[in-house]
Backbone bond lengths (Angstrom), bond angles and torsions (degrees), N, CA, C in turn:
res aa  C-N    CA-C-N  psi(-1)  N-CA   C-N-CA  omega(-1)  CA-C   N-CA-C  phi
1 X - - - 1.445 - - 1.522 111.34 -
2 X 1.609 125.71 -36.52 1.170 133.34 -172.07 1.589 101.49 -48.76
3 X 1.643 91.03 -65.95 1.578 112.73 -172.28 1.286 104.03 -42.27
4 X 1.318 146.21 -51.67 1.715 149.56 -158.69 2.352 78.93 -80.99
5 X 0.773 115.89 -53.27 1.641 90.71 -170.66 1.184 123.35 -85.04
6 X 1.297 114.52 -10.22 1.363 104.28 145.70 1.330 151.83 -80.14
7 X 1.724 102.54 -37.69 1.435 123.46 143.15 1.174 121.46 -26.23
8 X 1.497 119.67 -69.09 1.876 118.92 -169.32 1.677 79.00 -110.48
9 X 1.774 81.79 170.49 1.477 96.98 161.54 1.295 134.54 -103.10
10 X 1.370 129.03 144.59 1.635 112.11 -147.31 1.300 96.03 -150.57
11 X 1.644 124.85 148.16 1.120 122.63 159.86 1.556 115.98 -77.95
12 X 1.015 101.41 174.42 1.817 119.70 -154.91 1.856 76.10 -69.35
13 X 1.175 89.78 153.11 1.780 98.84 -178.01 1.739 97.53 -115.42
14 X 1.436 94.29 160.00 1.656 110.96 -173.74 1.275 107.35 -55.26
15 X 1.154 108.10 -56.21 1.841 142.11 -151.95 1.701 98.36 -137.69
16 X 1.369 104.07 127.48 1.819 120.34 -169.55 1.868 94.94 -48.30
17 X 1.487 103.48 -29.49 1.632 111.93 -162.44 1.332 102.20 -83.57
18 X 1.863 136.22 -6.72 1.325 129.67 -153.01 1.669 87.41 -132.20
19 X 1.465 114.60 129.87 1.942 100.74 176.08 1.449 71.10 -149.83
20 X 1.671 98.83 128.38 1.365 127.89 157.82 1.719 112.81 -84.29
21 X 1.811 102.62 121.91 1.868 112.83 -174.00 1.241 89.85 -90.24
22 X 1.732 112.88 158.69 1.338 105.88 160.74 2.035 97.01 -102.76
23 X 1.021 93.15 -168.66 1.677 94.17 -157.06 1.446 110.81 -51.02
24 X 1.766 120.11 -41.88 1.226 119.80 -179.11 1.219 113.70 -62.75
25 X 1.429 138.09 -29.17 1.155 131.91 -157.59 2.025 97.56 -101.78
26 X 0.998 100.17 -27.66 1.404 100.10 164.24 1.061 143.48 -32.62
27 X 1.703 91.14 -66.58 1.769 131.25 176.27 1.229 84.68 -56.87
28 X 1.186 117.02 -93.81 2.034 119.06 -166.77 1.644 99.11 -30.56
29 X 0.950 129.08 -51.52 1.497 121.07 -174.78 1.298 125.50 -53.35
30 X 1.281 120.42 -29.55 1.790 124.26 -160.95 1.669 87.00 -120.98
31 X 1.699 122.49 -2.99 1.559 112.98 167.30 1.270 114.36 -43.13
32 X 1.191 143.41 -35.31 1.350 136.87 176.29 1.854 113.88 -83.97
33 X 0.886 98.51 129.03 1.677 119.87 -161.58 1.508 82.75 -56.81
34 X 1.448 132.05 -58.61 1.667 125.51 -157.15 1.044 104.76 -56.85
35 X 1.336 130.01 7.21 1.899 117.74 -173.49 1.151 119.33 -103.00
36 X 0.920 107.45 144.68 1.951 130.97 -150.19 1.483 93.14 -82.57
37 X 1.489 113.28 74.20 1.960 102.82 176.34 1.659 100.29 -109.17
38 X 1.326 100.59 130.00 1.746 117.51 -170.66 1.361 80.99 -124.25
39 X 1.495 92.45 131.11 1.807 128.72 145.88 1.525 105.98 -97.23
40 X 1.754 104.79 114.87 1.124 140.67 169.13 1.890 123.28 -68.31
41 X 1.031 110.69 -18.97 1.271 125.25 -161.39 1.759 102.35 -82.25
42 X 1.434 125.06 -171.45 1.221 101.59 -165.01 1.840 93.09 -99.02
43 X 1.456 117.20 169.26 1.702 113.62 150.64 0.956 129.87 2.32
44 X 1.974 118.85 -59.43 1.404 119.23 -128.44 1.774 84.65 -111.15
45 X 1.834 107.85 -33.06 1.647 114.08 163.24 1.688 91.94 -43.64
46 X 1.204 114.47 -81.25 1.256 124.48 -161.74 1.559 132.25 -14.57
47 X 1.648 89.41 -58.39 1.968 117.33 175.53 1.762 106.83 -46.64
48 X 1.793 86.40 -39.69 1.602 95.13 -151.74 2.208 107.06 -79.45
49 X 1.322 104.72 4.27 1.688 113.56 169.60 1.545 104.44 150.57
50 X 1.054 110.98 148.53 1.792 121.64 172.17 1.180 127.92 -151.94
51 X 1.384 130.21 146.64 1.720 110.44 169.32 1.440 118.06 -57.56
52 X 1.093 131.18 147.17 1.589 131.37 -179.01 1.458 114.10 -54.86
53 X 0.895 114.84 -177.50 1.958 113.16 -155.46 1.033 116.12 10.62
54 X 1.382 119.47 31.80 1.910 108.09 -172.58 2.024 88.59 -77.84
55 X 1.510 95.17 168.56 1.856 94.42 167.87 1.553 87.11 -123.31
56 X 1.217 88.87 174.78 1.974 104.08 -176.81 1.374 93.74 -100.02
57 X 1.319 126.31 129.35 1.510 107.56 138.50 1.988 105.09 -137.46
58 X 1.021 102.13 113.22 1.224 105.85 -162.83 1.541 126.31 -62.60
59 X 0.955 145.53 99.29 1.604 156.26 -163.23 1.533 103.57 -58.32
60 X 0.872 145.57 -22.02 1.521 147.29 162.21 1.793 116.44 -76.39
61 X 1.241 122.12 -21.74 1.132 136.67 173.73 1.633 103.65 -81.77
62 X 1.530 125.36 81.45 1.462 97.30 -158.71 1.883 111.57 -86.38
63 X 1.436 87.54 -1.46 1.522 77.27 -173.76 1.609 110.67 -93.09
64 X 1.114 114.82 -36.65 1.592 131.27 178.44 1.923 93.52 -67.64
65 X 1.003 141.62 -33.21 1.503 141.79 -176.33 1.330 100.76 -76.39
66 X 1.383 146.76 -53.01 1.449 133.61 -174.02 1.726 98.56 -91.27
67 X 1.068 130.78 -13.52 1.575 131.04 159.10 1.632 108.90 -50.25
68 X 1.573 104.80 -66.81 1.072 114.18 -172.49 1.610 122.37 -65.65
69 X 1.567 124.83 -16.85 1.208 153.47 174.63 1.776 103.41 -63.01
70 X 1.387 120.33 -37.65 1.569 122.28 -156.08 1.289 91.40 -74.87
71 X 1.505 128.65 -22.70 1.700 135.93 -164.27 1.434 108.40 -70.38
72 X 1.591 107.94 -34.76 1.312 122.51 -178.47 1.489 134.72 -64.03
73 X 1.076 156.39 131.02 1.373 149.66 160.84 1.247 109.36 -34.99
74 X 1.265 140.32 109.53 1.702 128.99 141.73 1.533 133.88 -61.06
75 X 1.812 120.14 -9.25 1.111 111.95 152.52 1.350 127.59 -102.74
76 X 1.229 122.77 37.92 1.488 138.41 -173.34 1.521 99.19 -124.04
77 X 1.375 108.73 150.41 1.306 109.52 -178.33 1.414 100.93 -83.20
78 X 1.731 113.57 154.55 1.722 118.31 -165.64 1.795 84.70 -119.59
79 X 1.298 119.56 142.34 1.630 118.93 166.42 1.626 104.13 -111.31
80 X 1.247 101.27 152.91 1.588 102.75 -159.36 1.577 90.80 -119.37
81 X 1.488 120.93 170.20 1.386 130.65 146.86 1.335 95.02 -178.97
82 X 1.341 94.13 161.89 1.904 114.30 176.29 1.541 85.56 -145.82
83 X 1.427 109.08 -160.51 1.453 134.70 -176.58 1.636 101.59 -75.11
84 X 0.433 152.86 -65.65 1.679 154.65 170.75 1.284 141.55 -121.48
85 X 1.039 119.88 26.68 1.588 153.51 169.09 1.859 99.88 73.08
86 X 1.024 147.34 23.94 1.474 141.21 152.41 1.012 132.02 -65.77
87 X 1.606 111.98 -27.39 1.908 136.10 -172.07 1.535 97.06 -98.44
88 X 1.072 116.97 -43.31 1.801 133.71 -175.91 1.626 98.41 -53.45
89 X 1.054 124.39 -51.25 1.818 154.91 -152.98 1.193 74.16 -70.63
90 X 1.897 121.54 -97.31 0.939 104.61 -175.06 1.272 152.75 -70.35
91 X 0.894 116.02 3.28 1.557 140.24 134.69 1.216 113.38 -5.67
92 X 1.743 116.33 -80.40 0.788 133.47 -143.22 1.786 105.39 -87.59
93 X 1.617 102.47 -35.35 1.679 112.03 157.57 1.220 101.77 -18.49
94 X 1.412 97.34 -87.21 1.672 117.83 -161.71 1.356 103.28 -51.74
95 X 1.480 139.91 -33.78 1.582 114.20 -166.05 1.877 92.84 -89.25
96 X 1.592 116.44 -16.08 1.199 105.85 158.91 2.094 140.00 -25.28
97 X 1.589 73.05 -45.59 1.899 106.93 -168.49 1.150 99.27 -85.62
98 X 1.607 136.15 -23.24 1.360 142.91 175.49 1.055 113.90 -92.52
99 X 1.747 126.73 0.72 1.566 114.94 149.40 2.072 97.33 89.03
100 X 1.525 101.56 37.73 1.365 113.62 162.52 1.247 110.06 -111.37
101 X 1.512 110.36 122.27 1.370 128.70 166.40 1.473 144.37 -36.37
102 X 1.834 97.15 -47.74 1.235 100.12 -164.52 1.982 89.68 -152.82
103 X 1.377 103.47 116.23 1.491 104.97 171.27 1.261 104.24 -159.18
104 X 2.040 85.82 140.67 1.116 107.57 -176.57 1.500 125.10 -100.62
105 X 1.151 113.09 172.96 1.962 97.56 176.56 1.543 97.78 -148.60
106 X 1.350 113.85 155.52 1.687 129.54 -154.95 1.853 72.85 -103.96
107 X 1.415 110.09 116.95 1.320 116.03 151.19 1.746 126.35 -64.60
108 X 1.426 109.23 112.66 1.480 108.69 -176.06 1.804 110.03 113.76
109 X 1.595 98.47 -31.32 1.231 112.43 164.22 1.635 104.79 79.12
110 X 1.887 136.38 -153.83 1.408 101.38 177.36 1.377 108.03 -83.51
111 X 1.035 153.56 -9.08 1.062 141.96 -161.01 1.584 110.86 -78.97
112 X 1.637 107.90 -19.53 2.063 104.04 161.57 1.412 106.05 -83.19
113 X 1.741 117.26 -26.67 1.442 125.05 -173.98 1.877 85.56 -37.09
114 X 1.346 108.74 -73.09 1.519 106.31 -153.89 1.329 121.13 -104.26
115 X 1.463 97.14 39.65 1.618 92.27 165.84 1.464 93.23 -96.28
């Protein structure tokens, strides 16, 4: 965890386990294809633009979202985003409660992705 806050630059995180990137430090972060970047937002957000290899798992779906979560690594870092980082946030609660280590969240969510 040290290494990711010192590496990028990050605001102070909620929880030692939750560090919000701002976009640059993001991008460099999910540069490596093996990284676990989930779009939180629903499907139809989804269709409509995404970061590349992101997967969907939609945070309003609550049962299909911690279903789809068990697929995931919990000692690998998970990168988060929704539409404006509020859904991402809690997001990241919940994969808290699922016994994930290390997650990150795209400050601004996509909508700073592409300004």
């Amino acid at each position: 965890m040290k290494f990711f806050s010192n590496l990028f630059g990050t605001n102070k995180p909620q929880n030692e386990a939750i560090t919000i990137l701002d976009k640059p430090s993001f991008k460099l972060a999910i540069n490596d294809n093996k990284a676990q970047l989930v779009d939180v937002r629903t499907s139809i957000e989804f269709s409509g633009g995404h970061i590349p290899n992101a997967i969907n798992i939609d945070f309003f779906n609550h049962k299909s979202f911690v279903k789809a979560f068990e697929y995931l690594n919990k000692e690998e870092p998970v990168f988060l985003y929704c539409r404006s980082g509020k859904r991402s946030q809690n997001a990241a609660q919940k994969l808290l409660s699922l016994g994930f280590k290390q997650i990150f969240d795209l400050q601004g969510g996509y909508m700073n992705w592409n300004q």
